[in-house]
C-alpha positions as CSV (number, residue, x, y, z in Angstrom):
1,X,-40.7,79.2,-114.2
2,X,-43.7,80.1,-112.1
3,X,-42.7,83.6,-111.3
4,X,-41.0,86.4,-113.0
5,X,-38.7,87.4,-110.1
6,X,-35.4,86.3,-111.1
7,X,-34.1,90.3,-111.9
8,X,-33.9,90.6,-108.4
9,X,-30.7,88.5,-108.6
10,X,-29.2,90.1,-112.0
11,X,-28.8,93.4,-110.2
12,X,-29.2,95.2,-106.3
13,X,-32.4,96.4,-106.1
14,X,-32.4,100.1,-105.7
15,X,-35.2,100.5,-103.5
16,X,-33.8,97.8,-100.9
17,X,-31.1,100.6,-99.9
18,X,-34.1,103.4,-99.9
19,X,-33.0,105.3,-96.5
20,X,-37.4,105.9,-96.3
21,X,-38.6,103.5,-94.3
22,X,-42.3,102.6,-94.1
23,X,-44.4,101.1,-91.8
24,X,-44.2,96.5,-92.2
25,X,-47.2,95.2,-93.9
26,X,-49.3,92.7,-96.4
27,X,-47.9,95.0,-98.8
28,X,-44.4,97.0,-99.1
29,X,-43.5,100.0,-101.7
30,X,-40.8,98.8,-103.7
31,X,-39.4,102.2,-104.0
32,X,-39.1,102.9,-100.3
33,X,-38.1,100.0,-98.4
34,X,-35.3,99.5,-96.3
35,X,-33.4,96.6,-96.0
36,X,-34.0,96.2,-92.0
37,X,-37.7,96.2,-93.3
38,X,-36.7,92.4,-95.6
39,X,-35.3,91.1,-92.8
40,X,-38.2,92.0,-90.2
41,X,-39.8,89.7,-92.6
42,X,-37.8,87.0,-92.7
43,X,-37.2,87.4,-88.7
44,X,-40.7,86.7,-88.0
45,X,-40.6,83.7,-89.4
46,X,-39.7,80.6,-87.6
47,X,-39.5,78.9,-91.4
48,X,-38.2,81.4,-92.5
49,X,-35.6,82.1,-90.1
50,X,-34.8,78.7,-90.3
51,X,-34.0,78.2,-94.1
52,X,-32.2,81.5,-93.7
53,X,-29.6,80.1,-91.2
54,X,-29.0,76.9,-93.2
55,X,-28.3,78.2,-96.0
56,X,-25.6,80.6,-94.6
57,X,-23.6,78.0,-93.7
58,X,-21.7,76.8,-96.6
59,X,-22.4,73.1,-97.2
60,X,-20.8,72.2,-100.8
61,X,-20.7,68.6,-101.3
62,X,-18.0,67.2,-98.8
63,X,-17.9,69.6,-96.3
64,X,-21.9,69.1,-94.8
65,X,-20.8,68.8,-90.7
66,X,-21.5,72.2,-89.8
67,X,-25.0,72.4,-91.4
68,X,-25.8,69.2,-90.6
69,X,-24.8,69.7,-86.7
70,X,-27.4,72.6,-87.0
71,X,-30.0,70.5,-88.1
72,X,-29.5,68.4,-85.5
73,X,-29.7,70.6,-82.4
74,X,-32.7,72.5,-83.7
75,X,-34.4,68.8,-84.5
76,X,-33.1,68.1,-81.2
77,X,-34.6,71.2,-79.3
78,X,-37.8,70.4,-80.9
79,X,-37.9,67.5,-79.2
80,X,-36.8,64.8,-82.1
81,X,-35.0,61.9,-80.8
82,X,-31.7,62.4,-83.4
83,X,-29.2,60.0,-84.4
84,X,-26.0,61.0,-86.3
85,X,-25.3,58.6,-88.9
86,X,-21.8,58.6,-89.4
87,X,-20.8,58.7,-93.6
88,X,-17.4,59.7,-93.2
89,X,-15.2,60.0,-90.0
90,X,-14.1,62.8,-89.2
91,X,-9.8,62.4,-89.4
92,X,-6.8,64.4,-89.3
93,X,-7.7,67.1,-92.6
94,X,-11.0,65.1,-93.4
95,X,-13.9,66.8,-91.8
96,X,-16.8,64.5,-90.4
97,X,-20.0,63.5,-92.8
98,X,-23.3,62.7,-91.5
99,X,-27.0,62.0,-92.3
100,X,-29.3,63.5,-89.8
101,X,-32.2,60.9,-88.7
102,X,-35.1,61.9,-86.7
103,X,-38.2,60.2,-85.4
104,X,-40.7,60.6,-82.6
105,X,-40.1,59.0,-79.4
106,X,-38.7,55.5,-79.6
107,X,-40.7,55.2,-83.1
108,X,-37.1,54.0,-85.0
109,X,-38.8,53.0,-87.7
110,X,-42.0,55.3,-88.8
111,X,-44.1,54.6,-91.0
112,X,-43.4,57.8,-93.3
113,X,-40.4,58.8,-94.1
114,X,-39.2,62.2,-95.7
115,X,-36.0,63.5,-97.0
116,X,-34.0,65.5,-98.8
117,X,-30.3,66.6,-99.0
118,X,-28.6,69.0,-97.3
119,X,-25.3,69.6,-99.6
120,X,-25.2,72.0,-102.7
121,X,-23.0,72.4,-105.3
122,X,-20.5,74.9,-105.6
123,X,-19.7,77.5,-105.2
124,X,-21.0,79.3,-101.9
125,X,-23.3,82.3,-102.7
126,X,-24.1,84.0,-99.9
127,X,-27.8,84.7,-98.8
128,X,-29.6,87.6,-99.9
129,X,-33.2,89.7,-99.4
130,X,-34.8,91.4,-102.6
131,X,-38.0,93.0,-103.7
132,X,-39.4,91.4,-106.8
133,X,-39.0,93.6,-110.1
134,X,-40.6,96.6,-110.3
135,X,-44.0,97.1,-112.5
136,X,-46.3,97.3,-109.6
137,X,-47.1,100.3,-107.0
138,X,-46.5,97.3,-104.3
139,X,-45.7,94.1,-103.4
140,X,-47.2,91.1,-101.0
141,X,-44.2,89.8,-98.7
142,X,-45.1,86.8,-100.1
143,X,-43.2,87.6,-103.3
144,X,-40.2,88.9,-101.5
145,X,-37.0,87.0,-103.3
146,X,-34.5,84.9,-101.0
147,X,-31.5,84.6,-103.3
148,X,-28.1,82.1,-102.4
149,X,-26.7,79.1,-103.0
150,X,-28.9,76.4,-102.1
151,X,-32.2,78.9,-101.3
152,X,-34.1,76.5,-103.9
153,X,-31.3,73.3,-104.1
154,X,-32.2,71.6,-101.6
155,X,-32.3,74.0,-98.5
156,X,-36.1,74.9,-99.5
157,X,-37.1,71.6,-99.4
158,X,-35.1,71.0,-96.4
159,X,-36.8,73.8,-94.3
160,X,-40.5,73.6,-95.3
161,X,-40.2,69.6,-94.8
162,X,-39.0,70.4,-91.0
163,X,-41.8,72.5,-90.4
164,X,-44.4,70.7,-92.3
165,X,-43.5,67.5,-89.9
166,X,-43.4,69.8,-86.6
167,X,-46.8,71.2,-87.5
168,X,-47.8,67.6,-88.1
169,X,-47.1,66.1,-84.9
170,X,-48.7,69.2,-83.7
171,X,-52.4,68.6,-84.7
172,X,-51.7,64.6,-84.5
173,X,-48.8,63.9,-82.0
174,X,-49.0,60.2,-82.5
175,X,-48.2,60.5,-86.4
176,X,-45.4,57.9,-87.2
177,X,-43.1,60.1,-89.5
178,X,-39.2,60.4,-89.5
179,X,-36.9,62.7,-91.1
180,X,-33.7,62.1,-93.1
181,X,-31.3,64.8,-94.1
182,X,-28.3,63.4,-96.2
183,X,-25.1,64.4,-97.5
184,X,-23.2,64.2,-100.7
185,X,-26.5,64.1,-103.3
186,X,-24.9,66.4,-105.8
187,X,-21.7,64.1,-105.8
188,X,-22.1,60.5,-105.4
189,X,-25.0,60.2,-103.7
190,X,-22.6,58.6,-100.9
191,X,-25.2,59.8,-97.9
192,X,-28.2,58.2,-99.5
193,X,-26.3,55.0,-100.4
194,X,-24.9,54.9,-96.9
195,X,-28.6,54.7,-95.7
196,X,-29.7,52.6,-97.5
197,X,-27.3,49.9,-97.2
198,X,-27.4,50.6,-93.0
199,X,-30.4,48.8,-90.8
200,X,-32.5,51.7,-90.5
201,X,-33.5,50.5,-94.2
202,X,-35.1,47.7,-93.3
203,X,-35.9,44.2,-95.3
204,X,-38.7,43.7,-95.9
205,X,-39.4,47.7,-95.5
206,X,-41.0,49.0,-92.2
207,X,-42.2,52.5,-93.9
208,X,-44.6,52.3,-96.5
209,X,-43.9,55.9,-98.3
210,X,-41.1,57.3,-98.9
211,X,-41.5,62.0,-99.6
212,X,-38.0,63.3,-101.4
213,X,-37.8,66.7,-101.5
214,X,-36.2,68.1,-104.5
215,X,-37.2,72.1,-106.4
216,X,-40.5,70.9,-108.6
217,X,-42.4,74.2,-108.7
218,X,-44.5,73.0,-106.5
219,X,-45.5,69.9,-108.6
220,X,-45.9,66.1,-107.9
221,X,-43.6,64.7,-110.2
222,X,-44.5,61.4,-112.0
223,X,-40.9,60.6,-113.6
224,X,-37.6,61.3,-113.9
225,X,-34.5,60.3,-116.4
226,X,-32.3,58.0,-115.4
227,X,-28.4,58.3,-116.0
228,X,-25.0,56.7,-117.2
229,X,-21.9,58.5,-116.9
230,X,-18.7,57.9,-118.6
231,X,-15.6,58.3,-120.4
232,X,-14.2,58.3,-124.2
233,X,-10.5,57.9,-124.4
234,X,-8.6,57.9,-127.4
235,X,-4.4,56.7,-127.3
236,X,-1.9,57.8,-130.4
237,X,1.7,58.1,-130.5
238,X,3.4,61.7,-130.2
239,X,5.3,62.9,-133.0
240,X,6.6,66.3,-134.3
241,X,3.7,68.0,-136.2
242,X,6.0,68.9,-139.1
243,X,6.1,65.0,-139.8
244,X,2.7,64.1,-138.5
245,X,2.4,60.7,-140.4
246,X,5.3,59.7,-137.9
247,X,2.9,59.6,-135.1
248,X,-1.1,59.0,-134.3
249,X,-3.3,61.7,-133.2
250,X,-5.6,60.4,-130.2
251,X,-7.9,64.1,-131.3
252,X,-8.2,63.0,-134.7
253,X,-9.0,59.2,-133.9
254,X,-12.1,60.6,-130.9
255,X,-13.5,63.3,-132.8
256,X,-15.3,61.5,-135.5
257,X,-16.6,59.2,-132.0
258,X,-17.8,62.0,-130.3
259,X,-19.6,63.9,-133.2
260,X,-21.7,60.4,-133.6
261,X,-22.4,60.1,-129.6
262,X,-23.4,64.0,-129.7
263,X,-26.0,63.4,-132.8
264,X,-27.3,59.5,-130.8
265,X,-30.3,61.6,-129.6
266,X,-31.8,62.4,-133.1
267,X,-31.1,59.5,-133.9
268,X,-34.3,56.7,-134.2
269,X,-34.0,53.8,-131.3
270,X,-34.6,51.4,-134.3
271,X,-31.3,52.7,-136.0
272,X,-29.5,52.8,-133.3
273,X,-30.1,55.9,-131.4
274,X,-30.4,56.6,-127.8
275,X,-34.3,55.4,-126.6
276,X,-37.2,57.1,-125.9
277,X,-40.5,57.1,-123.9
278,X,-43.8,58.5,-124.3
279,X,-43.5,59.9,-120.4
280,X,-39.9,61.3,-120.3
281,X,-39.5,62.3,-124.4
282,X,-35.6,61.1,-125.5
283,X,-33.0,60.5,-123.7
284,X,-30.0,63.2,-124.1
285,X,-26.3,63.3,-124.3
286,X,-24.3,65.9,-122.8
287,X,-20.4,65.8,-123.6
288,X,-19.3,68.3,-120.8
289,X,-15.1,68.1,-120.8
290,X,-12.9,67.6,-123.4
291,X,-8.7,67.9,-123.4
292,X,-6.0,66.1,-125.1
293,X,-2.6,66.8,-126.4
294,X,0.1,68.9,-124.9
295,X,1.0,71.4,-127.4
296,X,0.2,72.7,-131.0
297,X,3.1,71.7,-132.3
298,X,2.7,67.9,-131.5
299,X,1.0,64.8,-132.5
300,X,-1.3,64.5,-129.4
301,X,-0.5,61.1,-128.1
302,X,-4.1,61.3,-125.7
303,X,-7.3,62.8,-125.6
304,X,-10.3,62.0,-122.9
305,X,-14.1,63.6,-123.1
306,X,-16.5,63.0,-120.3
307,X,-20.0,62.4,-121.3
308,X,-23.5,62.1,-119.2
309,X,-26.4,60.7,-120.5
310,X,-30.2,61.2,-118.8
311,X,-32.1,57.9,-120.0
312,X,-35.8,58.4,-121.1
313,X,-36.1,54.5,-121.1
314,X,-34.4,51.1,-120.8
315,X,-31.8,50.6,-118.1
316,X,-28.1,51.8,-117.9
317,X,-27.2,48.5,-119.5
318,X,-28.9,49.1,-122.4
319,X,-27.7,52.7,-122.8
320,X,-23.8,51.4,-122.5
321,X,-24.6,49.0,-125.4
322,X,-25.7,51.7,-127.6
323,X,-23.1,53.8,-127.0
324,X,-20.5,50.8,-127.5
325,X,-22.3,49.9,-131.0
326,X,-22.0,53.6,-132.1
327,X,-18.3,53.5,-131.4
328,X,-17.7,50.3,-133.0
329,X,-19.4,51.3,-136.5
330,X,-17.1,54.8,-136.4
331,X,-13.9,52.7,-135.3
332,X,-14.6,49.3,-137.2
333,X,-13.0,48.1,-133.7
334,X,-9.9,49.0,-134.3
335,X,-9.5,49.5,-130.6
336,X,-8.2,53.7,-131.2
337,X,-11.0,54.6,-129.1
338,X,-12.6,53.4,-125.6
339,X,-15.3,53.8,-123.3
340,X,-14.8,53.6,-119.6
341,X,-17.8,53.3,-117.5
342,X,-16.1,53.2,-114.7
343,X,-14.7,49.2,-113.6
344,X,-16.1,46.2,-114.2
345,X,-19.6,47.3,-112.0
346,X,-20.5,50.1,-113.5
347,X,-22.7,52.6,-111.8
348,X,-26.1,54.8,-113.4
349,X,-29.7,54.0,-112.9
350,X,-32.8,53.9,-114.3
351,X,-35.5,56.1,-114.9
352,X,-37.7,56.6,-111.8
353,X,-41.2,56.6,-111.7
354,X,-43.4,57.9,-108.7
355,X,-46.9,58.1,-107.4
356,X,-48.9,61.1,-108.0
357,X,-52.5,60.0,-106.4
358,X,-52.9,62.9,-104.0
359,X,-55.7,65.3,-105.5
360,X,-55.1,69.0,-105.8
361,X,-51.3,68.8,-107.2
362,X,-50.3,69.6,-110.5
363,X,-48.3,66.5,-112.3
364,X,-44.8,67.0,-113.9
365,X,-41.8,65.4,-115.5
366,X,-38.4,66.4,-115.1
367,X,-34.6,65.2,-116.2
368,X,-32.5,65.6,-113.6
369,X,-32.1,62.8,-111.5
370,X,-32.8,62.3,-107.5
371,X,-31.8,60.2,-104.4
372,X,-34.4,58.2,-105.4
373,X,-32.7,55.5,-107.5
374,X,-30.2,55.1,-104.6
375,X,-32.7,53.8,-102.2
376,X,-33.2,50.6,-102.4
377,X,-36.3,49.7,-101.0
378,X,-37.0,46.2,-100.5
379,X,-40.8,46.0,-101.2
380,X,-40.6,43.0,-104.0
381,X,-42.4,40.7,-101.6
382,X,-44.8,43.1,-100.0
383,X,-46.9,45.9,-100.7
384,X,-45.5,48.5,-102.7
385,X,-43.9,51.1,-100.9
386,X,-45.2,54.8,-102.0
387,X,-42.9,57.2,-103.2
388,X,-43.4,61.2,-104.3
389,X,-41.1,64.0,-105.7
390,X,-42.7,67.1,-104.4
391,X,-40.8,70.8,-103.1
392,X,-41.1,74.0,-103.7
393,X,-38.5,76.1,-106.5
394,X,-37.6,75.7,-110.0
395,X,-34.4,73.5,-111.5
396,X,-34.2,76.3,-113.7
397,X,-32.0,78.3,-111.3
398,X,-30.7,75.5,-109.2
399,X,-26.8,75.3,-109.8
400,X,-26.8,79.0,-111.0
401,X,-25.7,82.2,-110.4
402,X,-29.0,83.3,-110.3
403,X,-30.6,80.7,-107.6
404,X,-33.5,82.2,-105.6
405,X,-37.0,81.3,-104.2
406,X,-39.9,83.7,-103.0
407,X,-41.0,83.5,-99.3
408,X,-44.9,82.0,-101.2
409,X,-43.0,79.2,-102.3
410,X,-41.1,78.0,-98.9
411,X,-44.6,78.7,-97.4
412,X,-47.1,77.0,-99.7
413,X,-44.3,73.9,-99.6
414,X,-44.8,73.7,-96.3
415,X,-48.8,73.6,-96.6
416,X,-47.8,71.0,-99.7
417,X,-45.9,68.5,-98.0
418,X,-48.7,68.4,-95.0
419,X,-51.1,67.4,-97.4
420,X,-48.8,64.9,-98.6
421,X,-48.2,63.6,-95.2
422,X,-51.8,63.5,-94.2
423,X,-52.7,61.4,-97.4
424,X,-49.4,58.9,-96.3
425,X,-50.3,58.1,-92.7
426,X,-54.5,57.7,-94.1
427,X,-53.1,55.1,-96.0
428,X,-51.0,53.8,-93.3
């Protein structure tokens, strides 16, 4: 993490209820201000009022209409042309899903394109002001903590790209950028696909770089893992567990499977562990559920684990055939144990590589995985089309409890993604 300032969302700052108030500053006394004084702050902001009121509407992955509606109007009352791209309509219990597109004018297609999700995982925490941690007589505003769900996952990147494109077009109105806000990233990825299979993801492509917005401390990044998902299922045959040799236990028959799968990473690729790369270190293997059975006193006739792997190299294809061969030499094929990777076209992706030739950013890696290997850009038959992973925030706290971002952060993102901009349409 860049900054220590994550105490401010263990535990209520004391001095943020202070009844003393003091006059609004560069610098604030942690010990005497008032709350009304935090949100002054925020208030005169137009950023920072902005990222404040989207991330107080709840937007969990499925239910993205009402945040997404506010995008849209305040794109619209800036002058955007919008479109609502319809992902899901909206019928009987089912509430409407939407991208939010926005370009300049009749300029449908711009030659820059930025985006980043507007859904968050749950569940809803709800938006918060705190001073930093204590240690210091004072404290800039600029390291005032805004804590809540979705502050740093992906609301940050959300807000500072907005305002980084408005300033834009106010130095050069005749920039050629768009803006795309989807829905359902930290499920499927449903928005993103929906895009990209629509006609505003044009063949060959009509934009020529492509800015996601994800939390990467501020950081180009030049990689991320890739990813297979998937299933181990085991069958038996019940029985009483006073005569357990009258039956076949499904935990017995997938434990020995998934204590190989869980080891694959330490294994060598050349003995038939999971692979590696000098850019993204080793692919891992994460086996988050686990059930099976129905009581102690029974044979369990079933057990399931689901398992995620982040690939360092190689495709998902290759990945599923390591798995498979691990299973195999545990099983000798008896067929006791399975792996579903879900039907006969099986999703994951790649790792993702992007460009990191604007000067004046500090280069990272990271493993979790984007939009990015959703969009399919069809640039095999022209030149390349650009692509960055750049936004302000740290993973570290992203899906937490604990998820917060300073106002510096929201603000140098926005200073970021201009610079990024700039560089694009120089290019153009």
């Amino acid at each position: 993490m860049k900054r220590n300032y994550l105490w401010a969302v263990t535990a209520l700052a004391k001095a943020a209820h202070a009844s003393l108030q003091q006059p609004l500053g560069e610098s604030l006394q942690p010990g005497t201000v008032h709350l009304s004084e935090l949100d002054n702050i925020v208030a005169s902001s137009p950023l920072l009022s902005f990222h404040r009121n989207i991330v107080e509407i709840p937007s969990v992955s499925g239910d993205e209409k009402y945040v997404g509606e506010f995008v849209l109007d305040f794109l619209s009352s800036h002058n955007w042309t919008v479109e609502k791209q319809i992902v899901i309509p909206e019928s009987g219990d089912i509430k409407e899903r939407f991208n939010v597109y926005a370009y300049v004018g009749d300029n449908r297609y711009p030659d820059v394109l930025l985006t980043s999700h507007i859904d968050t995982v749950p569940p809803f925490i709800p938006y918060s002001l705190h001073p930093p941690a204590p240690g210091g007589s004072s404290f800039s505003r600029k390291d005032l903590v805004i804590a809540g769900r979705g502050t740093v996952d992906a609301k940050a990147s959300v807000a500072a790209i907005v305002f980084a494109a408005i300033e834009t077009l106010r130095d050069n109105p005749d920039a050629s950028i768009g803006l795309l806000f989807d829905v359902g990233e930290e499920r499927f990825g449903d928005g993103i696909k929906h895009f990209s299979d629509s006609d505003l993801n044009t063949n060959p492509p009509t934009f020529h770089t492509v800015i996601f917005g994800e939390p990467t401390e501020l950081s180009l990044v030049a990689g991320h893992k890739g990813g297979v998902g998937l299933k181990v299922i085991a069958k038996g045959k019940a029985a009483h567990s006073g005569y357990p040799w009258l039956g076949d236990s499904a935990i017995s028959a997938i434990l020995p499977v998934l204590s190989r799968l869980d080891n694959l990473e330490n294994v060598h690729p050349k003995d038939g562990g999971l692979l590696r790369s000098d850019k993204l270190g080793k692919s891992t293997l994460n086996i988050g559920q686990i059930y099976g059975g129905v009581a102690g006193n029974v044979v369990p006739a079933y057990a399931e684990a689901s398992v995620s792997v982040r690939l360092a190299a190689g495709t998902p294809e290759d990945t599923r055939e390591i798995l498979q061969r691990a299973v195999d030499e545990v099983t000798g094929r008896d067929g006791s144990v399975i792996l579903d990777f879900g039907g006969p076209k099986p999703g994951g992706a790649p790792p993702q590589y992007f460009d990191t030739d604007v000067e004046g950013f500090h280069v990272i890696t990271v493993n979790y995985g984007t939009d990015a290997a959703s969009l399919h850009i069809h640039d095999q038959d022209t030149p390349k089309v650009r692509r960055y992973l750049y936004g302000p925030g740290t993973i570290h706290v992203a899906h937490g409890d604990d998820e917060a971002i300073t106002v510096g952060d929201l603000e140098e993102a926005v200073r970021g993604y201009k610079r990024l901009i700039s560089a694009a349409l120089q290019n153009s």
